[in-house]
N, C-alpha and C positions, 0 to 999 in steps of 0.2 A: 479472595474476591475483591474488583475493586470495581467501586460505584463513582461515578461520574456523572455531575452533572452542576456546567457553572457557563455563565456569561463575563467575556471581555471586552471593551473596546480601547482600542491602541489606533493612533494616526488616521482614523475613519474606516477601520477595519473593525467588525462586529464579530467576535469570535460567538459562538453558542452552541456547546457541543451536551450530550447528552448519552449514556452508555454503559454497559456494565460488563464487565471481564474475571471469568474463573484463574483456573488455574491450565492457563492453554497461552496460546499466542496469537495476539491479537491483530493485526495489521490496520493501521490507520494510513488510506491510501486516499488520496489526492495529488491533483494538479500543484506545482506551485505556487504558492497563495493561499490555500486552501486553510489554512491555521493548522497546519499536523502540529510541527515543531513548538509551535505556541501553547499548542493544547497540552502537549509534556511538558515544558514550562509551569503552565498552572500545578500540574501536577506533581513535580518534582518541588516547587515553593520556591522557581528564580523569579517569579511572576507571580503578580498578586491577581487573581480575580477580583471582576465588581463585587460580583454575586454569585451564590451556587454553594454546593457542598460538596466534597471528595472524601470517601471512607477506603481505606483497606484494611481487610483483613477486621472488621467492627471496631476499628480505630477512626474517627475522626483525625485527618487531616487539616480539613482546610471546612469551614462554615460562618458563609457572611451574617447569618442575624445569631447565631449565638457567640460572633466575633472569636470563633479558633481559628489561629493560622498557625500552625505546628513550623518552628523554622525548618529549611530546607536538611539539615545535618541530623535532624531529630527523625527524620520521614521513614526512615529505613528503604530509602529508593536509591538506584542507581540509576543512574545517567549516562550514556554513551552518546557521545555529539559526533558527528559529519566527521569532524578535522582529529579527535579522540583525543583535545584537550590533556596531552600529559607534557608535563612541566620539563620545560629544555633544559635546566642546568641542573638536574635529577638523574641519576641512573636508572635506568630499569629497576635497580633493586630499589632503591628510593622514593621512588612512582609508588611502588607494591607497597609499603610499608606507610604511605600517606593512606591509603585505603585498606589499613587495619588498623589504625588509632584508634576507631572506635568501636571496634568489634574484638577484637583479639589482648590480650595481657601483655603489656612491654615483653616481660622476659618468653615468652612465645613466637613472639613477631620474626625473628630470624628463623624458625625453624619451620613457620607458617608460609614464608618467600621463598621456601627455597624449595617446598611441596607444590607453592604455586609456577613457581618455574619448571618445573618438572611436568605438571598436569599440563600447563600452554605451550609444549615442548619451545621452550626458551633457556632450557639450558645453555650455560655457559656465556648468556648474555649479560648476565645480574650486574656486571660494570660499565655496559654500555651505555651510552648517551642516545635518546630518542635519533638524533640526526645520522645516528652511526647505524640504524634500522632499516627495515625495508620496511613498503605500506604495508604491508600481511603479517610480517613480526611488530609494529606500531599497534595494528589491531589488536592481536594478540595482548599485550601489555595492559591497554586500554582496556580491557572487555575483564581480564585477570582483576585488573583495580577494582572496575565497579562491582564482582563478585566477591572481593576478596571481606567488603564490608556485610554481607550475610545479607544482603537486602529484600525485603518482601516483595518489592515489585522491581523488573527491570525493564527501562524503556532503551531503546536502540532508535536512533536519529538517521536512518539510511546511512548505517555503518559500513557500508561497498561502494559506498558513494566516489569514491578517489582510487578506487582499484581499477584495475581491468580485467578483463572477462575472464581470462582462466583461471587467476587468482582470486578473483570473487568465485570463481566455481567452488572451488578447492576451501576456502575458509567458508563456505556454506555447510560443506560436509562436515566440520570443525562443531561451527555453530550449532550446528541440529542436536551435536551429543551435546553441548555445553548446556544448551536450552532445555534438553531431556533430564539433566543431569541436576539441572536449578532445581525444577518442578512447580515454581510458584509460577506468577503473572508475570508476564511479556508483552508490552507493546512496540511495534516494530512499525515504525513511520518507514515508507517509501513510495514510489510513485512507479513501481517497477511490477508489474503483475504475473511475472514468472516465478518472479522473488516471492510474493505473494503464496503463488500456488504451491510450492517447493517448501516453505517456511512455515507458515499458517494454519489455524484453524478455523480462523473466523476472520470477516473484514469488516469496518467499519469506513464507508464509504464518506469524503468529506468534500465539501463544494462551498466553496467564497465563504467557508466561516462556518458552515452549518454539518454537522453532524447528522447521515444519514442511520436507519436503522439497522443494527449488526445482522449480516446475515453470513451462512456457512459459507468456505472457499467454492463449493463447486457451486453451488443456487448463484451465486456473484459471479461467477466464471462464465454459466452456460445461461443461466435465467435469469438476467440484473435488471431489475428494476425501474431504471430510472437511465435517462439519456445517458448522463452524467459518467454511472457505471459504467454503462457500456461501451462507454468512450474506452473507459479506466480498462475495461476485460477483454481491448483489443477488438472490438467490433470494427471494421471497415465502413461499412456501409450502413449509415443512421438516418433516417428523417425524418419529416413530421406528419403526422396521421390524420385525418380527421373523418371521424366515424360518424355513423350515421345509418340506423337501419339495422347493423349487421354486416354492413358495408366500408370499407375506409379507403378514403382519397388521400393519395400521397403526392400533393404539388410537385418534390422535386422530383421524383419519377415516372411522373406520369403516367398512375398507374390505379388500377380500382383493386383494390382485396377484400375477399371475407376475412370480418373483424369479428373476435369470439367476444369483444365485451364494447361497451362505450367510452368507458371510460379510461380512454388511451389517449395518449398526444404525440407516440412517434413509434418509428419502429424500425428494427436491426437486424439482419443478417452477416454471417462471416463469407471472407471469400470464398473459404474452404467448399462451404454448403453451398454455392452456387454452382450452375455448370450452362454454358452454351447449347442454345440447339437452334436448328432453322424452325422449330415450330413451336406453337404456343403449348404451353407444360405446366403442369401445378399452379405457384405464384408468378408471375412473369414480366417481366418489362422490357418491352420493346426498345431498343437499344442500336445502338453503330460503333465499332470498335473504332478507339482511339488509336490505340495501339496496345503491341504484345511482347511480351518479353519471357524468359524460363520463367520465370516467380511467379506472374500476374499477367491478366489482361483488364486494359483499364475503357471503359465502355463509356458512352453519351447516353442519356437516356432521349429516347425520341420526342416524347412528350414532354419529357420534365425541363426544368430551368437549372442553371447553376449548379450542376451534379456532377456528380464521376463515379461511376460504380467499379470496384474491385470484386474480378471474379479469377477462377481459377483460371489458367488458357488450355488451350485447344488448339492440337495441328493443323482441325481443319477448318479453322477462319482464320483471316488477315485482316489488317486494318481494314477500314473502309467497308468492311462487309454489315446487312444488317442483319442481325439476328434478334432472339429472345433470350433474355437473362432469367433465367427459372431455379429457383427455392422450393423444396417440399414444404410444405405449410406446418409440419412441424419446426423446422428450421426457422421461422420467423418467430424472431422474440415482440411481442407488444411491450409498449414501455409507457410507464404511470407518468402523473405530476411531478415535477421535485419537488420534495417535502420541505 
């Protein structure tokens, strides 16, 4: 179990995050900027918070008014950065063996590297030099180090960050047993919501520094909260709401809906759930296609300002045509305040 909860500020950046994590995988997703990378920082001890406390596992870490800051080599955390951070004039076997000083017996350590080569199938690389690597056996090594120290929590920094898509396919399926195989805490910063869904158990949504509240992969995927989310879970089509009655007026759509609550400020649909008709349908907005392509068609709303609605297309309109852009009213997400 790890508890979270501390304030930073660095360069007029206000970090303030706030959360708590079992024994799952946690995803802290945001925009960049958003203080993920920061937020491991505090918690790994590269980075001192103002204020705040961090406990794993009923250990204090880190607590400003009883003044513990547990050094970083003490935390029993592992760290996986973007670039995987392994020492250039080190071999693979030498990398491994920096990352069991403190967990394994001298006379062990050779016979502990050479189990670990075998489980990251890196066999026969143990003399290699990082440069002599590909990105996917670089990962591998990097990901071996940070386990090989036994650590109670592991944080992952958008570790597919520098791959490419197939290759990030392929070391996902890796990660899932390596992840299953830990069993403690996992936090996994990225800004990639497939990665998310594929990896994850729970997301902890982040905006300009603030820490929103953890909710599960699919409530965050289909029902998010908050604009911000819904950005983050591939929403197309977001605006701003304003209720009234049971009623909500959306300026950039120009458009009137029944609203189930008041206390909304915007509201989201995916292309997927939209669909073309010549007549007025469920939710609706009057509309003129822009234009259409196999993927999408991308629409003007008639009323609205400053908009572009993405829906699915349809053989049988062409540009220029107007129609109605129509959502089942379950498909319309309402979306809160940011918190």
């Amino acid at each position: 179990m790890l508890e979270v909860r501390l304030e930073k500020r660095h360069a007029g950046f206000t970090l303030k995050v706030d959360f708590y994590a079992g024994n799952e995988v946690l995803a802290l997703l945001g925009a960049s900027g958003a203080g993920k990378t920061m937020t491991l920082q505090c918690i790994a001890g590269t980075a001192r918070p103002d204020r705040g406390r961090i406990v794993l596992d009923g250990r204090v870490l880190f607590d400003s008014e009883l003044r513990i800051d547990i050094p970083p080599q003490e935390r029993d955390v592992g760290l996986l950065f973007q670039n995987y951070a392994l020492f250039p004039n080190m071999t693979v076997r030498q990398n491994l063996q920096c990352g069991l000083v403190h967990a394994v017996p001298r006379k062990a350590r050779a016979a502990e590297v050479d189990q670990l080569l075998r489980s990251f199938c890196l066999t026969g690389l143990g003399d290699h030099y990082p440069h002599q690597l590909s990105g996917g056996q670089q990962q591998r090594v990097a990901l071996a180090r940070c386990l090989a120290r036994k650590p109670r929590l592991l944080l992952l920094d958008e570790p597919f960050a520098a791959l490419d898509s197939h290759l990030r396919w392929q070391l996902e399926q890796e990660l899932v047993d390596t992840l299953a195989d830990f069993g403690g805490t996992t936090l996994y910063v990225t800004h990639d919501r497939e990665e998310t869904r594929r990896l994850c158990h729970r997301v902890c949504v982040m905006r300009k520094g603030s820490s929103m509240p953890v909710v599960g992969v699919w409530d965050w995927y289909h029902k998010p909260a908050t604009q911000s989310a819904a950005l983050l879970a591939g929403f197309e089509n977001v605006a701003e709401a304003i209720p009234s009655n049971g009623v909500a007026y959306i300026p950039q759509w120009g458009a009137h809906w029944p609203c189930p609550r008041n206390a909304v400020v915007g509201v989201a649909f995916r292309a997927e759930q939209a669909r073309l008709s010549p007549v007025q349908e469920d939710l609706s907005i009057a509309c003129r296609i822009l234009r259409t392509s196999e993927q999408e068609t991308i629409c003007v709303p008639a009323g609205g300002v400053d908009a572009l609605l993405r829906i699915q297309p349809d053989a049988r309109f062409a540009p220029g045509d107007a129609v109605w852009c129509c959502i089942p009213a379950d498909s319309a997400v309402w979306l809160e305040q940011e918190g």
